[in-house]
C-alpha positions as a Markdown table, in Angstrom:
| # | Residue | x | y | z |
|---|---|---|---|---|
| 1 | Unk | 11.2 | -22.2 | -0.3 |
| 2 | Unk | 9.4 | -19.2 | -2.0 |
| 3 | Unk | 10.9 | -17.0 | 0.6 |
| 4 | Unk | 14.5 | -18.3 | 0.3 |
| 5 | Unk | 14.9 | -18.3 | -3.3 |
| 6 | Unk | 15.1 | -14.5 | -2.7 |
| 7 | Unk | 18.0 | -15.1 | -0.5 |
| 8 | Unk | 17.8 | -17.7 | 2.4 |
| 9 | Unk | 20.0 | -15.5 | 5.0 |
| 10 | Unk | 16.7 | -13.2 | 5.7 |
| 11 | Unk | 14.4 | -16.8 | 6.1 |
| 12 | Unk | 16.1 | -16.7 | 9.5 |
| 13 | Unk | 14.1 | -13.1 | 10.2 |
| 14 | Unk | 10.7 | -14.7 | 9.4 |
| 15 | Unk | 10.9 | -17.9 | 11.2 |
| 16 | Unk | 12.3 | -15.8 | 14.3 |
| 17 | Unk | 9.3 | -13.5 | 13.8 |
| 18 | Unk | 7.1 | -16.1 | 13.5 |
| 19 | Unk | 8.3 | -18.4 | 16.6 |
| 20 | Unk | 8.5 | -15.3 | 18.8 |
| 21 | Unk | 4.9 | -14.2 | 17.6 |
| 22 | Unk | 3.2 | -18.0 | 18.4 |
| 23 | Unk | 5.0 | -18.3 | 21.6 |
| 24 | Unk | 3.8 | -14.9 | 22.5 |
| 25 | Unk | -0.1 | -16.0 | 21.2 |
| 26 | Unk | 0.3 | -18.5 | 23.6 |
| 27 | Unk | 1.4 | -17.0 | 26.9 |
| 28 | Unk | -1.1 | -13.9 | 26.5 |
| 29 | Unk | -3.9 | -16.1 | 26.3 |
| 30 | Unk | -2.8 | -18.2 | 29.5 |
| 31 | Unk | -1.7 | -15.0 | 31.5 |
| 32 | Unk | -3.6 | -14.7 | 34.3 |
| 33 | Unk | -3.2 | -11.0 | 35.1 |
| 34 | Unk | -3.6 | -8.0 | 32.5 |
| 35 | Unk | 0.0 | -7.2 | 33.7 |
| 36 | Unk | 1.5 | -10.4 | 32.6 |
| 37 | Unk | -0.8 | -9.9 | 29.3 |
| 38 | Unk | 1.1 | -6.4 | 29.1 |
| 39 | Unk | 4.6 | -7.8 | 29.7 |
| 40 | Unk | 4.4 | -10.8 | 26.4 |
| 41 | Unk | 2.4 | -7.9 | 24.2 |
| 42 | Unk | 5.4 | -5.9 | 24.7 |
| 43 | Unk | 7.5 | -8.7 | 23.7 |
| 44 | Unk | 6.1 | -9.2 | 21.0 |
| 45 | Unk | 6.0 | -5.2 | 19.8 |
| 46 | Unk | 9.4 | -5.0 | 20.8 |
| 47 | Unk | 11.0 | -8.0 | 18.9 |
| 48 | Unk | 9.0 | -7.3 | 16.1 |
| 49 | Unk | 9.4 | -3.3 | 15.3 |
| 50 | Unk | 12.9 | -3.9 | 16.6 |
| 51 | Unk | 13.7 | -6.1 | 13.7 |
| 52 | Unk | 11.6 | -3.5 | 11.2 |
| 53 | Unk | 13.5 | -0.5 | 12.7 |
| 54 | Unk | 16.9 | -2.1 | 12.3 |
| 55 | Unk | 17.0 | -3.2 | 8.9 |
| 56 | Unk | 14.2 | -0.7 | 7.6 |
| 57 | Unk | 15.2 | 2.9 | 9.6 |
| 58 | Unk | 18.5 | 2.5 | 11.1 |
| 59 | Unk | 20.4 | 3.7 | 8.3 |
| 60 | Unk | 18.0 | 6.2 | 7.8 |
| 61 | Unk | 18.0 | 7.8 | 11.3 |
| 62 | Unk | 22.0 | 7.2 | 11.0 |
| 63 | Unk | 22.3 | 9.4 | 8.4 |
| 64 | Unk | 19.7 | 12.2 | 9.6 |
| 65 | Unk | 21.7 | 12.7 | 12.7 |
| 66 | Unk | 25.4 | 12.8 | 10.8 |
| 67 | Unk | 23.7 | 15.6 | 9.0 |
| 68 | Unk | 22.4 | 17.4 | 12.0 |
| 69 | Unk | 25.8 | 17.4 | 13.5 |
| 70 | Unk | 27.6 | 18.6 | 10.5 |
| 71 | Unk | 25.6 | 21.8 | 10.4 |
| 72 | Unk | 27.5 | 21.9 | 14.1 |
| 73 | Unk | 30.4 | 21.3 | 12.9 |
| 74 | Unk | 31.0 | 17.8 | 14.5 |
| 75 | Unk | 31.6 | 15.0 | 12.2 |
| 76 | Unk | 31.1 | 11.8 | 13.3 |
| 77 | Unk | 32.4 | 8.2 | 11.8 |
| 78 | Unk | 30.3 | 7.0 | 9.4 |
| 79 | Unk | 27.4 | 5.1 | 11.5 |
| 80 | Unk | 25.2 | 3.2 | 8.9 |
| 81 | Unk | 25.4 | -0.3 | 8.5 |
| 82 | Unk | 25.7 | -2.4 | 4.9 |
| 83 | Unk | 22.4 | -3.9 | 5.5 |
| 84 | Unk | 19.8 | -4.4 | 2.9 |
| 85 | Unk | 15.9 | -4.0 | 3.4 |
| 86 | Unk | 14.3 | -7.7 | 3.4 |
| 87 | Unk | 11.6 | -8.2 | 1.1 |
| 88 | Unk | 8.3 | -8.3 | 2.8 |
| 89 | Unk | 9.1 | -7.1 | 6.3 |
| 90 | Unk | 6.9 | -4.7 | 6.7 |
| 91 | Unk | 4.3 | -6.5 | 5.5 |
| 92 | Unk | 4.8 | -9.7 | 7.3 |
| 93 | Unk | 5.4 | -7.8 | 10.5 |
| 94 | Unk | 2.0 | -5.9 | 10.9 |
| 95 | Unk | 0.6 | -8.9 | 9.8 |
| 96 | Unk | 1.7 | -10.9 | 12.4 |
| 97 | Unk | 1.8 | -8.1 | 15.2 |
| 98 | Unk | -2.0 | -7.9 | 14.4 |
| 99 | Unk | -2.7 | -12.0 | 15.8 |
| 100 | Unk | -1.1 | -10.7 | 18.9 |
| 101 | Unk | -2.5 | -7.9 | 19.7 |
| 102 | Unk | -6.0 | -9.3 | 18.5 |
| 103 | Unk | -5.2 | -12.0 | 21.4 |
| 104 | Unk | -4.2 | -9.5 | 24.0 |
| 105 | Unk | -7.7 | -7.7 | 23.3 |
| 106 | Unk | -9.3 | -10.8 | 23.7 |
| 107 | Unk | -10.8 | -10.7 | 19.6 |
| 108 | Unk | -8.8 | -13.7 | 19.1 |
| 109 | Unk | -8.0 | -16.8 | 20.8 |
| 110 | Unk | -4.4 | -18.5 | 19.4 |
| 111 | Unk | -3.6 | -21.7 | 17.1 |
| 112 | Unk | -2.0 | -24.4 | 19.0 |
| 113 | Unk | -1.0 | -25.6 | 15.0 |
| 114 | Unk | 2.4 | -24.4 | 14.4 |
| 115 | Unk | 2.3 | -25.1 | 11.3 |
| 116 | Unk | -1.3 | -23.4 | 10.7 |
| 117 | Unk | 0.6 | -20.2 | 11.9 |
| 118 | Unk | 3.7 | -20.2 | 9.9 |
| 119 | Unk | 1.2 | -20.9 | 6.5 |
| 120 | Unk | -0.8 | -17.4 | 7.9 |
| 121 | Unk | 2.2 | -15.5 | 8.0 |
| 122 | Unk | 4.2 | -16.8 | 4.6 |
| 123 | Unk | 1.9 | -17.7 | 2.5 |
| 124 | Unk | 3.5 | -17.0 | -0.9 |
| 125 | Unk | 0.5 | -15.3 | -2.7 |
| 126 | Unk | 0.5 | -12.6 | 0.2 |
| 127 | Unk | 3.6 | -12.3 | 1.7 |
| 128 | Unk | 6.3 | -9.8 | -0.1 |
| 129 | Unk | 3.6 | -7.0 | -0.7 |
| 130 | Unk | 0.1 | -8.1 | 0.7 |
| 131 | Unk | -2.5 | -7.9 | 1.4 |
| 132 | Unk | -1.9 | -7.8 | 5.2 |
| 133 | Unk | -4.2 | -10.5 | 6.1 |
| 134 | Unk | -5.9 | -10.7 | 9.8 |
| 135 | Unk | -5.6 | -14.3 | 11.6 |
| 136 | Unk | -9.0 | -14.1 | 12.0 |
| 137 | Unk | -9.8 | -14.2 | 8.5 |
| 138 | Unk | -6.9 | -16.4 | 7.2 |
| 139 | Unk | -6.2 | -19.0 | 10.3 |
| 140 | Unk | -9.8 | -20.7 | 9.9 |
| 141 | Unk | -9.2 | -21.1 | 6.3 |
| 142 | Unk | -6.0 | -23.1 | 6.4 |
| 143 | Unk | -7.1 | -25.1 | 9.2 |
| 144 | Unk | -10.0 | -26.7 | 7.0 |
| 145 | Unk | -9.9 | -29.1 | 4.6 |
| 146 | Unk | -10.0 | -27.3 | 1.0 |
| 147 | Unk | -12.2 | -28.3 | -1.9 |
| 148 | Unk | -12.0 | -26.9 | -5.4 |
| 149 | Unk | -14.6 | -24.3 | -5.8 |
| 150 | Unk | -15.6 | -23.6 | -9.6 |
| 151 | Unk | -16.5 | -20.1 | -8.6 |
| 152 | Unk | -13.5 | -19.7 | -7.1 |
| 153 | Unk | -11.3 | -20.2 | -9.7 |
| 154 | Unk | -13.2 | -18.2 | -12.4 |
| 155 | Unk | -13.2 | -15.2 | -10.0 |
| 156 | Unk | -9.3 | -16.3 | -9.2 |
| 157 | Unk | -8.0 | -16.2 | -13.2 |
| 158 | Unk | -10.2 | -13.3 | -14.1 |
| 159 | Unk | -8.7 | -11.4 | -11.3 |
| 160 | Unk | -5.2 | -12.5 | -12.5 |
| 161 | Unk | -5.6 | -11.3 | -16.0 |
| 162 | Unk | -7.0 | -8.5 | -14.7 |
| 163 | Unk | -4.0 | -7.5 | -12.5 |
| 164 | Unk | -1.3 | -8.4 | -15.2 |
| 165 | Unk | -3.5 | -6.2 | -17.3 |
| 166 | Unk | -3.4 | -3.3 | -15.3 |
| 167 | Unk | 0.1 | -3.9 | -14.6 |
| 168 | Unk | 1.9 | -4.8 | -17.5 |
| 169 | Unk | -0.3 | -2.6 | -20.5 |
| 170 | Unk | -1.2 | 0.3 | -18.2 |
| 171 | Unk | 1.3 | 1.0 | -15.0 |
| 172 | Unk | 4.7 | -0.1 | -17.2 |
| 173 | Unk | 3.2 | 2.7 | -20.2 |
| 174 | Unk | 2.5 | 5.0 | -18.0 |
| 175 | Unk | 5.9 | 4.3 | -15.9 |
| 176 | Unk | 8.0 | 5.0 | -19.3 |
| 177 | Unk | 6.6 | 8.7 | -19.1 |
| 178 | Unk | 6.5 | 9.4 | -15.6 |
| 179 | Unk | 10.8 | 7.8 | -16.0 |
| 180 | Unk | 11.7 | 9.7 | -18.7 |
| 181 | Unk | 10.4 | 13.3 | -16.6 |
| 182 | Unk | 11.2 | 13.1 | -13.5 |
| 183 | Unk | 14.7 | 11.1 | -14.2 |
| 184 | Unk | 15.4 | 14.9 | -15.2 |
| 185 | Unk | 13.3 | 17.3 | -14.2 |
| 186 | Unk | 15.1 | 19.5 | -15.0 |
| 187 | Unk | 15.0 | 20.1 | -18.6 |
| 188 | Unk | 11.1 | 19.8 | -18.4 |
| 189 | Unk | 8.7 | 22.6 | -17.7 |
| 190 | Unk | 5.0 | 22.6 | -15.7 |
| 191 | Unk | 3.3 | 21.0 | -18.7 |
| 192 | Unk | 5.3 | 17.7 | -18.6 |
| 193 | Unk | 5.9 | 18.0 | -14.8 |
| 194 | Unk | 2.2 | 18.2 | -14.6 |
| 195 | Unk | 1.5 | 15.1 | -16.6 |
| 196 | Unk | 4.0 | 13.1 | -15.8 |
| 197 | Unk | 2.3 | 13.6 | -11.7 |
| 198 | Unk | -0.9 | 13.0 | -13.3 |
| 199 | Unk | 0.2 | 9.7 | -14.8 |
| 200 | Unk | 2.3 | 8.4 | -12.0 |
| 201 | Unk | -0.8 | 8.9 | -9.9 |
| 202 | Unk | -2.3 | 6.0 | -12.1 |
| 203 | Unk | 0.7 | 4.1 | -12.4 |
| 204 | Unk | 1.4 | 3.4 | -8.5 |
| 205 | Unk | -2.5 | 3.0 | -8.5 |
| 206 | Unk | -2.9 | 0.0 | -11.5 |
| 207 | Unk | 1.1 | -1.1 | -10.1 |
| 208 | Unk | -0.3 | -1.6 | -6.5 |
| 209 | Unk | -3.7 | -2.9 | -7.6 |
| 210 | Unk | -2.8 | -5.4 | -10.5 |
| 211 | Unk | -0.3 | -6.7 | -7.5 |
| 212 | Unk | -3.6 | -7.0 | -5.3 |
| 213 | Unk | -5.5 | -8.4 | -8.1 |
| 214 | Unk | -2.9 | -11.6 | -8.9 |
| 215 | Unk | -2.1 | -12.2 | -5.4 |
| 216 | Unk | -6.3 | -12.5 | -4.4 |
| 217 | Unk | -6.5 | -14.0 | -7.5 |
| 218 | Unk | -3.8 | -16.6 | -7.3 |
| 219 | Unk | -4.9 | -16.9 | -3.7 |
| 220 | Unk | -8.7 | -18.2 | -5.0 |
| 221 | Unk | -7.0 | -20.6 | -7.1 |
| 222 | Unk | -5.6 | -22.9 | -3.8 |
| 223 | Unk | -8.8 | -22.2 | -2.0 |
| 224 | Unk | -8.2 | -18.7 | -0.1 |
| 225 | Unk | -10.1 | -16.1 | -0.2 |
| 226 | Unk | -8.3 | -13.1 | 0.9 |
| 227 | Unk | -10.1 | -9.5 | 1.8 |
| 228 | Unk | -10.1 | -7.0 | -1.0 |
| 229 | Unk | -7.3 | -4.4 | -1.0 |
| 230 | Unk | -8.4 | -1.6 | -3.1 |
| 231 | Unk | -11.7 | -0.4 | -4.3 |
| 232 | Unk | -11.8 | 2.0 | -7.1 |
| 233 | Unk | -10.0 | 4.9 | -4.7 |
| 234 | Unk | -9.7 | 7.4 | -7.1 |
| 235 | Unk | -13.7 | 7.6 | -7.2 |
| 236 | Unk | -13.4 | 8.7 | -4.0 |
| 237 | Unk | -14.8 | 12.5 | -2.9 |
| 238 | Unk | -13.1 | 13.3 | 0.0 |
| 239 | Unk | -9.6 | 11.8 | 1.8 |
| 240 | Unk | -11.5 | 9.9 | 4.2 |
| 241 | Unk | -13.4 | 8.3 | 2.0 |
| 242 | Unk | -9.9 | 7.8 | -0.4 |
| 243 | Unk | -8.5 | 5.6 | 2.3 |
| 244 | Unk | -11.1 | 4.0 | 2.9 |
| 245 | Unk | -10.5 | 2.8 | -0.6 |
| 246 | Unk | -6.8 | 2.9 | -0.7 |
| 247 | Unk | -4.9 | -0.4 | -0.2 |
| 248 | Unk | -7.4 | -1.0 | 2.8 |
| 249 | Unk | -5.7 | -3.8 | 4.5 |
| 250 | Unk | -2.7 | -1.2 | 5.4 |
| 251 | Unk | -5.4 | 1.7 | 6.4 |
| 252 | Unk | -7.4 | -0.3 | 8.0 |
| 253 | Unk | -4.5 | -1.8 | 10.4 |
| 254 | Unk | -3.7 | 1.8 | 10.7 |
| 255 | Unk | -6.8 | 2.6 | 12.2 |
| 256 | Unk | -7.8 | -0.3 | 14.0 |
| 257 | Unk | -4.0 | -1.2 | 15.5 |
| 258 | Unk | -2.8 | 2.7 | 15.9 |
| 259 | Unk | -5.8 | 5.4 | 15.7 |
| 260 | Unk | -7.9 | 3.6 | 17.8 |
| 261 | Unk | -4.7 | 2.7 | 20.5 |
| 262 | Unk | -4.2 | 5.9 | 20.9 |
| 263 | Unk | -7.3 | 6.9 | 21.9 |
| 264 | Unk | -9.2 | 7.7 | 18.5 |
| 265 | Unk | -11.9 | 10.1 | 19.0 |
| 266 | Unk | -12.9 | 9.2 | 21.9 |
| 267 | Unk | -11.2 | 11.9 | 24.0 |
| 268 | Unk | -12.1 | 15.2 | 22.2 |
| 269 | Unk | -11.4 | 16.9 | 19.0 |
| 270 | Unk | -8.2 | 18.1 | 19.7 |
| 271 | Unk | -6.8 | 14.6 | 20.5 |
| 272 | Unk | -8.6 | 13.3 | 17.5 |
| 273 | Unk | -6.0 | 15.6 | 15.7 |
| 274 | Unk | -3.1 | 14.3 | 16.6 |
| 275 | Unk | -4.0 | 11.1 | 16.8 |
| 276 | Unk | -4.9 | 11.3 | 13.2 |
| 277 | Unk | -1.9 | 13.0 | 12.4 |
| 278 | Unk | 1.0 | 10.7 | 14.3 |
| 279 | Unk | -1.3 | 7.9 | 11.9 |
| 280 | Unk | -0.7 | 9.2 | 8.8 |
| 281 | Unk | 3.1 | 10.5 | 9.9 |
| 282 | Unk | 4.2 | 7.0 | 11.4 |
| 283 | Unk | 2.0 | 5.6 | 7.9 |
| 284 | Unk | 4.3 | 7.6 | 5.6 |
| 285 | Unk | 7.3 | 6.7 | 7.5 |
| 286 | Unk | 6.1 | 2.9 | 7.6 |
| 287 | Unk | 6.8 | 3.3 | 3.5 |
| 288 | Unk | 10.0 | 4.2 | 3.8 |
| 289 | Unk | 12.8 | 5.6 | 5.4 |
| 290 | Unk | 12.9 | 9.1 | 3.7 |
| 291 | Unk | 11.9 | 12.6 | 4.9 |
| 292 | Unk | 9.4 | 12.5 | 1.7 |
| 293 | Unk | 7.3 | 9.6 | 2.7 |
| 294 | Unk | 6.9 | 11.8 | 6.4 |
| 295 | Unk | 6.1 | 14.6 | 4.6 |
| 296 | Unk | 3.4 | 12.8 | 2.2 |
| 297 | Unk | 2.2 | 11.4 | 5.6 |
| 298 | Unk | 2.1 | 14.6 | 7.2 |
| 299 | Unk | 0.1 | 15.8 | 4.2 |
| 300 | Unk | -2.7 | 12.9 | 4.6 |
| 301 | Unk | -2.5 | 13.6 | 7.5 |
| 302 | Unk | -3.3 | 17.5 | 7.8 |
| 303 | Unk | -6.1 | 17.2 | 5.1 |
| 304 | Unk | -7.6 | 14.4 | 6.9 |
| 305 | Unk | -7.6 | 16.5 | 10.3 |
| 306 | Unk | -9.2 | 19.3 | 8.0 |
| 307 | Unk | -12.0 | 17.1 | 6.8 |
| 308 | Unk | -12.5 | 16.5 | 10.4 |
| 309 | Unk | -13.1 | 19.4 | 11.5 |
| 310 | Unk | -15.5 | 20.4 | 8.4 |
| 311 | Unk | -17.4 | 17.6 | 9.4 |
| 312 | Unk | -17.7 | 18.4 | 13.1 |
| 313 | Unk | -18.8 | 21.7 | 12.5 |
| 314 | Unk | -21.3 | 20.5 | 9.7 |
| 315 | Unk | -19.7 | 22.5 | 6.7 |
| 316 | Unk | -18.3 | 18.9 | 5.2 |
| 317 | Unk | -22.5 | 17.7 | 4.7 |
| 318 | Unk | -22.8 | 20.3 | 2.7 |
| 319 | Unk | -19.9 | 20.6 | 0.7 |
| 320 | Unk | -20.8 | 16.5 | -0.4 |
| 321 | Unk | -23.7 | 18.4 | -2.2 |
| 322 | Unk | -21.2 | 19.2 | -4.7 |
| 323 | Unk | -19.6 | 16.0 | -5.7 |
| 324 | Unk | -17.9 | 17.6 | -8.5 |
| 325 | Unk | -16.1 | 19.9 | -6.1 |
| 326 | Unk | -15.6 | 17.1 | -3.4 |
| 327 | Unk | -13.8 | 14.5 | -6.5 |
| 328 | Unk | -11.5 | 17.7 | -7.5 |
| 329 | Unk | -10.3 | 18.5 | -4.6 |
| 330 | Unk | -9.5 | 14.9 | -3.2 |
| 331 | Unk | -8.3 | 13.9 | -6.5 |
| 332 | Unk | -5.7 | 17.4 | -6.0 |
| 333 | Unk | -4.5 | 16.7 | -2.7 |
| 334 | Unk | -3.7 | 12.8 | -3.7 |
| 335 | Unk | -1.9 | 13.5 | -6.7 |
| 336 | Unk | 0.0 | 16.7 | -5.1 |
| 337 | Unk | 1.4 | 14.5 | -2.4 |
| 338 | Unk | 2.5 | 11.5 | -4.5 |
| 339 | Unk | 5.5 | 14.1 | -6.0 |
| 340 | Unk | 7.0 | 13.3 | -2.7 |
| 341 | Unk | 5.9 | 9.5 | -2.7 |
| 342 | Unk | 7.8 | 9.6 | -6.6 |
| 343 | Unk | 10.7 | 11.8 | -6.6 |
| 344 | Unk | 13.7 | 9.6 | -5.0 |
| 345 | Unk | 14.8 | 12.8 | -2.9 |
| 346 | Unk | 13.8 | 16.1 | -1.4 |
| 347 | Unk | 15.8 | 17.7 | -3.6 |
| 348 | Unk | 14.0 | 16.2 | -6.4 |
| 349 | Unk | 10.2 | 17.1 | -5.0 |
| 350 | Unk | 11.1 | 20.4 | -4.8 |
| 351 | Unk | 12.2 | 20.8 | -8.1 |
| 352 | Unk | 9.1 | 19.1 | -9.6 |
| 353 | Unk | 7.2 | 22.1 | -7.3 |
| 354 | Unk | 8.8 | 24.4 | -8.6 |
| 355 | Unk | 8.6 | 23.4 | -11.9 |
| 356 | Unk | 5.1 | 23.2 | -11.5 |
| 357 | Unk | 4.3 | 26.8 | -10.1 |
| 358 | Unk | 7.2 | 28.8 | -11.7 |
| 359 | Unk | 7.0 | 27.4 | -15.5 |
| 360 | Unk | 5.7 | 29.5 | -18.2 |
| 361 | Unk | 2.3 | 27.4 | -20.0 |
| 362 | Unk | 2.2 | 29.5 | -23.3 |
| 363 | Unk | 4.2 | 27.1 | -25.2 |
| 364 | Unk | 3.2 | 23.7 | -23.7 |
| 365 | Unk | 5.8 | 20.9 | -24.2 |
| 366 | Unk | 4.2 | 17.2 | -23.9 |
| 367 | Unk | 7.7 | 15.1 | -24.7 |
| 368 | Unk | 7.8 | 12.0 | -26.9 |
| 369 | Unk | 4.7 | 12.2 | -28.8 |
| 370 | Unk | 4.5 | 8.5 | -29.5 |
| 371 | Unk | 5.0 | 7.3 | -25.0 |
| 372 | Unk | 2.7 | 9.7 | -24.4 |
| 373 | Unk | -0.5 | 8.6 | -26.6 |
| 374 | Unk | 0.1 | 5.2 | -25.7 |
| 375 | Unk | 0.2 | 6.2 | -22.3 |
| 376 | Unk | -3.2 | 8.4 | -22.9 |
| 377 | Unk | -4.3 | 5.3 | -24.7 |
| 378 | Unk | -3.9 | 2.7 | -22.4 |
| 379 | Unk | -5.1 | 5.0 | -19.0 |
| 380 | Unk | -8.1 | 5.8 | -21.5 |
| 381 | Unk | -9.0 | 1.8 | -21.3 |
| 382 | Unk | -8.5 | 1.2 | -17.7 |
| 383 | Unk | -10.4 | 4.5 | -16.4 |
| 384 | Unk | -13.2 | 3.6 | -19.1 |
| 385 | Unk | -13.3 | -0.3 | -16.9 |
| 386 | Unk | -13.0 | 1.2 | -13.5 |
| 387 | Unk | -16.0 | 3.3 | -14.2 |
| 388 | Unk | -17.6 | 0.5 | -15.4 |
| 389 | Unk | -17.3 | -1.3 | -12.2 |
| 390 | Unk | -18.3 | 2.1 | -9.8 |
| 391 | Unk | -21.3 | 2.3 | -12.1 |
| 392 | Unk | -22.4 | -0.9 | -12.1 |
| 393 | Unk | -20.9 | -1.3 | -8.2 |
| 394 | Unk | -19.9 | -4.8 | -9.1 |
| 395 | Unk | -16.3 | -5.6 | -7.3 |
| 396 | Unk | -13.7 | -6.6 | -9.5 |
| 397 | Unk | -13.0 | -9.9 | -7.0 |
| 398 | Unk | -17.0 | -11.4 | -7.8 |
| 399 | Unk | -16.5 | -10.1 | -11.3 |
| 400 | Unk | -15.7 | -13.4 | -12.9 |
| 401 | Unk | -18.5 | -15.8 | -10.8 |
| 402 | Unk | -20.9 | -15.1 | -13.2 |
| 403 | Unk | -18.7 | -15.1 | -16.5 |
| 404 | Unk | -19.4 | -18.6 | -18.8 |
| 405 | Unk | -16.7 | -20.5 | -20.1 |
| 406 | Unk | -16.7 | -19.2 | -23.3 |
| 407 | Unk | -17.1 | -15.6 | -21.9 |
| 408 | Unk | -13.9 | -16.1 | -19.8 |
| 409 | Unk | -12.1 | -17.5 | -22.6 |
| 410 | Unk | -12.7 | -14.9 | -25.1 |
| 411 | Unk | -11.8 | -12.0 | -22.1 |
| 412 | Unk | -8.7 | -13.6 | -21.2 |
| 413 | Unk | -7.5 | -13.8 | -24.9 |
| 414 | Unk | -8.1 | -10.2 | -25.5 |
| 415 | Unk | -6.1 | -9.3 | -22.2 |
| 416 | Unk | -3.5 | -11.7 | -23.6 |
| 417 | Unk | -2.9 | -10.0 | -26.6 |
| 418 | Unk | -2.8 | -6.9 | -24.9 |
| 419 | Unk | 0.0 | -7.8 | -22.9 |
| 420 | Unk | 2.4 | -9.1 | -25.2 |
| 421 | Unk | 1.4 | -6.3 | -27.5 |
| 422 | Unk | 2.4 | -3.7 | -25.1 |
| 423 | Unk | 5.3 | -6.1 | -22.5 |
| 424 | Unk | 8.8 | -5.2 | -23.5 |
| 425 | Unk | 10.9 | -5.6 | -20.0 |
| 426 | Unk | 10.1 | -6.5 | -16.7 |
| 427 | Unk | 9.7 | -4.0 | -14.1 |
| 428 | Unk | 9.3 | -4.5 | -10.5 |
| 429 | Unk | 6.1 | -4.3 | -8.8 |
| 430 | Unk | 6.6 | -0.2 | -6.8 |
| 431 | Unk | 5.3 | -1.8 | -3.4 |
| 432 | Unk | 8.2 | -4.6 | -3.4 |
| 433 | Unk | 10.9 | -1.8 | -2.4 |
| 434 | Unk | 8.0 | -1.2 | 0.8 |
């Protein structure tokens, strides 16, 4: 029901998804050769990346090759189809791909509770934009009894105060700046260009993570206890360390379902590479279905190949000496790429490049005085409480076990205000359009 209220048509894709998946569970586990394991693996990779690359890339690849041929001078019939991207499909498919392949390596054995497994895949805290739960967390957890847990649900409604805080006061103030600059880049110059990157940096950041935040949290409140799905990433000094921090249920399917398949680091440096860069290009392009989320892939993954080699040839040890230097130069290459996560076209990125490296700084223009400092405001509060947390290394999900009633109370009426002080419309979570 949560599913179809969205629109019911697209409940057919999940419960196809789903049915295929189980069956699949099923006959991999009984298979009594690894070529019969093989055959139902591919099944399931095939039925399930086939619906993702239909209704996710078709268009996309449609419309790459009618440009490649007009440079040719052949024009071909329009070739894309009037299909719309179903919420949660991308989300819902690795997390289901990752029961079967955690059969066919034998890390898993499958439910024989049909319903057990249609609860794993849709269950409504977790299903439009995460966190990509395994089976082998999640499965065991539906299939027992539940009991209210009072620790549970005061980590649970902190954590969904928490994420409403950091989405409606923080990412929405900061989203009206990072709008109103690169909606028209441009009439601004490298000052505003600069801060507006800046800012979005922390909006997709506090967006993405106040999502995280109510889902785990509303998750705790029914008995679930989901894994956590970002950990203070912008604390992080180096890229390998970032996503180790960075919506970690995606990057850690990444490595464990991709890297690792194709070979890891296990067969030399040079394969390392490009094993690490077709990761990061086919994890930009599992974002969207643009040239700019390839190129921010290809960006990850270039500086994570660098850091690699740094590290193998033992100049990255020393260069964590310098935190300072480590922080900077992370924090540069993240918010550097994310101008081709933001803009909505190539076009667009390059302009906010440009605008960035060609503008003149002597005469600084910030825009509307009055979005900005509530924007400085508000990022002021939730860096000052993310530091808090990194210093204290207390993780936000255990940060209300210890909080008394009338400590919870007084928290969540401060965060209360906060929000209908700053909510004026509702704006969609970024990751929903994922």
């Amino acid at each position: 029901m949560f599913y179809a209220w969205w629109d019911w048509r697209f409940l057919s894709l999940i419960i196809l998804s789903s049915f295929i998946d189980y069956q699949v569970g099923l006959n991999i586990y009984r298979a009594v050769s690894e070529k019969i394991k093989k055959r139902w693996l591919l099944v399931s990779l095939t039925a399930n990346l086939g619906l993702l690359g239909v209704f996710k890339y078709y268009n996309f690849f449609a419309e790459s090759f009618t440009d490649l041929t007009s440079t040719i001078g052949w024009h071909p019939n329009d070739l894309t189809l009037n299909i719309i991207l179903p919420v949660g499909i991308s989300f819902y498919t690795f997390q289901t791909l990752s029961y079967t392949i955690d059969i066919y390596r034998e890390k898993l054995e499958p439910t024989t509770d049909k319903i057990a497994f249609f609860t794993y895949i849709a269950l409504f805290p977790q299903l439009v934009a995460g966190p990509i739960e395994r089976a082998s967390n999640l499965l065991p957890q539906i299939t027992t009894k539940r009991q209210f847990k009072k620790t549970f649900f005061k980590e649970g409604i902190v954590q969904i105060f928490v994420g409403l805080f950091r989405k409606i006061v923080i990412a929405d103030t900061l989203g009206i700046y990072v709008d109103s600059v690169y909606g028209n880049l441009e009439i601004h110059d490298a000052s505003t260009t600069i801060l507006a990157t800046i800012f979005y940096a922390f909006q997709i950041y506090y967006d993405f993570a106040g999502y995280s935040d109510m889902a785990i949290g509303s998750a705790k409140l029914i008995g679930f206890d989901f894994k956590q799905n970002f950990n203070l990433p912008y604390f992080s000094t180096s890229l390998t360390e970032f996503w180790r921090r960075w919506h970690m249920s995606l990057s850690f399917w990444l490595r464990d379902y991709l890297y690792i398949s194709l070979g890891g680091n296990r067969k030399g440096i040079k394969i390392t590479y490009r094993n690490l860069m077709l990761t990061m290009l086919l994890g930009g392009l599992w974002h969207g279905s643009s040239w700019n989320f390839i190129i921010w892939g290809c960006i990850h993954g270039l500086v994570l190949a660098l850091e690699k080699y740094l590290n193998s040839n033992n100049y990255l040890p020393r260069l964590r000496n310098i935190k300072i230097l480590g922080f900077l130069c992370t924090f540069s290459v993240v918010i550097f790429s994310w101008i081709f996560f933001r803009a909505q076209t190539l076009h667009e990125a390059i302009t906010a490049i440009k605008n960035i490296f060609d503008a003149d700084f002597s005469i600084p223009f910030l825009g509307d005085l009055t979005t900005l400092i509530n924007a400085v405001s508000m990022l002021c509060l939730g860096i000052l409480f993310d530091a808090f947390l990194f210093k204290k290394q207390i993780h936000l999900e255990q940060l209300g076990a210890n909080f008394s009633t009338p400590k919870i109370v007084g928290t969540l009426t401060i965060i209360a205000l906060l929000i209908m002080l700053f909510y004026s419309t509702s704006n969609n979570f970024i990751y929903f359009q994922f």
